[in-house]
C-alpha positions in Angstrom: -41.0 -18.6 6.3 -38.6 -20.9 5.2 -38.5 -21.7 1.8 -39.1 -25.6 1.4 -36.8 -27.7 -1.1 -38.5 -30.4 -3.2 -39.0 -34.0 -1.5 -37.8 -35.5 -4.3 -33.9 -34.4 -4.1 -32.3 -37.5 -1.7 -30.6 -36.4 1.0 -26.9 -37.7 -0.2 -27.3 -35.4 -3.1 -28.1 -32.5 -1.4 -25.0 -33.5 1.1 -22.4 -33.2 -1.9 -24.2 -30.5 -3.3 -23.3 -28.4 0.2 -20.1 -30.1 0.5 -19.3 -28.9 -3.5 -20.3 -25.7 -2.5 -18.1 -25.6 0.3 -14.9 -26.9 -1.3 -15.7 -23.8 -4.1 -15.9 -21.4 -1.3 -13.2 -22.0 0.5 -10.8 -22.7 -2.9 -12.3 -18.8 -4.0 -11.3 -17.2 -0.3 -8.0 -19.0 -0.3 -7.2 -17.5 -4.3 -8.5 -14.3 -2.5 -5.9 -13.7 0.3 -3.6 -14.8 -2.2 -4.1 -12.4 -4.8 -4.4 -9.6 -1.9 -0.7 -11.6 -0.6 0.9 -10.6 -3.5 -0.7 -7.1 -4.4 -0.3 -6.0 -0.4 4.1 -6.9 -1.3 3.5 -5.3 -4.6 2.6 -2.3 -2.7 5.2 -2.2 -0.4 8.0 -2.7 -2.8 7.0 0.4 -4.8 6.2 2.7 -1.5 9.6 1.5 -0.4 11.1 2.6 -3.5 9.6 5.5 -4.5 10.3 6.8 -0.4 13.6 5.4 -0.5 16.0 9.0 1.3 19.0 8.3 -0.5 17.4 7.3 -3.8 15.6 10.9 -3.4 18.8 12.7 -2.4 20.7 11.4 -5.5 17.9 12.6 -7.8 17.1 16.1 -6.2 20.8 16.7 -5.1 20.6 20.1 -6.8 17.4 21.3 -5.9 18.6 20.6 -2.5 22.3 22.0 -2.7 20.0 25.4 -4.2 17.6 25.2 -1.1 20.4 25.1 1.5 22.5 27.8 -0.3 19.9 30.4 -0.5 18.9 29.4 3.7 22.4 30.3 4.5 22.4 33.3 2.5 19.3 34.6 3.8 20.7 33.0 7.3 24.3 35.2 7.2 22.5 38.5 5.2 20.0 38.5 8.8 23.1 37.5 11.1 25.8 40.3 9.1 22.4 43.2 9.6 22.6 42.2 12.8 25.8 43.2 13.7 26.3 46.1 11.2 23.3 48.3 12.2 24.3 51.8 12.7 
């Protein structure tokens, strides 16, 4: 069941009433994808930042420079067993 207007609104009226409506619509969508536009590069930027490899290296360089000393201390204790075992 459809629900019936009032016969008394012209037709013209109702016309720029839809085509308001329209205009409204499509100016809210287009501020929209806009708004998404700029938070989507937003995004990005600080992803690209905060993954940035040499940006990470420069800050952790110590925690790494421990990491790969105590690997190849572990690495040439194993290897130096290895060859020693009596």
């Amino acid at each position: 069941m459809k629900a019936e207007l009032p016969s008394h609104f012209p037709a013209e009226v109702l016309e720029q009433r839809a085509a308001e409506q329209r205009r409204r619509l499509r100016n809210s969508v287009s501020d929209f994808r806009s708004s998404l536009s700029g938070l989507k590069s937003a995004v990005e930027q600080n992803v690209r930042e905060r993954l940035d490899p040499n940006r990470l290296a420069r800050r952790h360089m110590w925690r790494l420079a421990a990491g790969a000393s105590l690997i190849a201390l572990v690495a040439g204790h194993g290897i130096a067993g290895f060859f020693t075992r009596r």
